[in-house]
Structures are given as structure tokens and as C-alpha cells.
N, C-alpha and C positions, 0 to 999 in steps of 0.2 A: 074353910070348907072346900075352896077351890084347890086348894094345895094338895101337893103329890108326896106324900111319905115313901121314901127309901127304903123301908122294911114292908110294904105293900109290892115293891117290884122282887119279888122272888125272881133267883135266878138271872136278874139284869148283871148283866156284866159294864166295866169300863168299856170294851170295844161297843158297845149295843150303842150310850152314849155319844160316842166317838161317830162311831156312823152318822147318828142323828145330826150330831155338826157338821162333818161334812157334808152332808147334803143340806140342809141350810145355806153353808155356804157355797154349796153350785149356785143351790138356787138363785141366789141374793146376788154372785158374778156371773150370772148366765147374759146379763146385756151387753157383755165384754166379748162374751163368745160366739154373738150371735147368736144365742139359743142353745149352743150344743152342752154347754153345761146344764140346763135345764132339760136336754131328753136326760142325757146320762142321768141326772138327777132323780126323774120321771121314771126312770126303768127301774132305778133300784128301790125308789119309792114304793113301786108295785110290788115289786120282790119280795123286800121286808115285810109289805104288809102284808100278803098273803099266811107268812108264815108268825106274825106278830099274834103273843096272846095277852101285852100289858095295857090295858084300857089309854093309858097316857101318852105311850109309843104311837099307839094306833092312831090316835085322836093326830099325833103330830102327825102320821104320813099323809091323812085323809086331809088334812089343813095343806099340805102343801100341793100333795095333787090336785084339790079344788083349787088353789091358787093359781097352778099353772094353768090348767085349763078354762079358768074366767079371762085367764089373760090373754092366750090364746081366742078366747072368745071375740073378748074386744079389739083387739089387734085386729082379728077378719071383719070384726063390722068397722071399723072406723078404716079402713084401709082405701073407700072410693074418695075419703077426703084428700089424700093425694092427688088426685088425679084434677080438684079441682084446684087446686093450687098448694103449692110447698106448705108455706106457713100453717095452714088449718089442719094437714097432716100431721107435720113436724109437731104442731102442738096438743094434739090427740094423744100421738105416740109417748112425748115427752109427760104427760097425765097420766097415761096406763104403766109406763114405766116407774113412775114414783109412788106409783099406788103397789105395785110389784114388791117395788123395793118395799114400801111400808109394813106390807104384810112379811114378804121375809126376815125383815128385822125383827119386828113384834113378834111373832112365832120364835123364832132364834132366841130372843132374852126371856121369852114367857118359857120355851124348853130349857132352858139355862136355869130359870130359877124354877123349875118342875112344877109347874104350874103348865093348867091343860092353854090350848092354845087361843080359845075363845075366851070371853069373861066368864064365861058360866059354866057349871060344874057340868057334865051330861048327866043324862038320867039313868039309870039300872036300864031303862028301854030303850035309852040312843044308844046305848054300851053294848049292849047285845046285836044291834041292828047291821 
């Protein structure tokens, strides 16, 4: 039921696909980059999605841009742990980065094997939203 049929993506092309991976894998080495993989990522995230009409596609850009911006999220709230001492930062950071990487993976093998990016299927009413 959660699965994504092939003959459902009218019109998907291999480069569509293609896209989608690479940007996974910004996302996924964007700790390398210090980030900058994950705007470039983030931009064209938007890009695609605005113009995206495949329920599955979508569902992956909206999972990644929620990902980055929770990450984002936590990064600014844990960042006055720094200031109280290295270690309690260092290991904040080192938890929101593997929770990062987590989600990028899991998203990556779940778009890989075309399955949506959560466990559960969305509804005809998340689809639309």
C-alpha cells in the first residue's frame, strides 16, 4: 500500500530520478561542506518542488526541506551549549548531525526503493495540501 508504482509516475523521466539523488546526496555530505551543500541542495529543493506534480517526488522534496530546516532549527537552539563548555556543544552538534545523517539516508533508500519517505502512505488530503 505504501509502495510507489512506475506506471503511476506519468511522464517521470530518469533525469527526474537523478535529480532526486543528487540531492540526497548534498544533503547527506553537506557536513563536509559546511553547510553549503545543503543550501545548494535547499534551493533546488524548492525549485523542483514548486514545479513538482508527482505525489512521491513531492512528498521527497517536502521531507528534505523539513529536514533541513529542523536541523537548522536545533543547531540555533543548542548552539549557547558552546559557550558553556566544548564537550556539551561538541556533543549536541555530534546528535543533531547523526540524526541529519539518519534522516538523509532513510529518505535516500526509501526514494530508492519508491517508497514514500515516512512509514505511512499520505492521505488523498495530505496529497492535495
Amino acid at each position: 500500500m505504501g509502495d510507489f508504482d512506475l506506471k503511476d509516475s506519468a511522464g517521470k523521466t530518469g533525469n527526474d530520478r537523478l535529480v532526486v539523488h543528487i540531492l540526497y546526496g548534498l544533503h547527506t555530505l553537506a557536513w563536509f561542506s559546511a553547510g553549503v551543500f545543503a543550501l545548494v541542495a535547499l534551493i533546488i529543493n524548492y525549485l523542483r518542488r514548486a514545479d513538482e506534480s508527482e505525489p512521491l517526488y513531492l512528498a521527497h522534496h517536502r521531507y528534505m526541506i523539513a529536514t533541513f530546516w529542523w536541523t537548522l532549527l536545533w543547531l540555533v537552539l543548542l548552539s549557547p551549549l558552546w559557550l558553556v563548555f566544548f564537550l556539551p556543544g561538541a556533543l549536541a552538534y555530534a546528535l543533531v548531525w547523526l540524526w541529519y545523517l539518519y534522516r538523509c539516508l532513510k529518505g535516500w533508500l526509501r526514494f530508492n526503493d519508491q517508497r514514500w519517505p515516512q512509514t505511512q502512505t499520505p492521505t488523498p488530503m495530505q496529497e492535495s495540501a
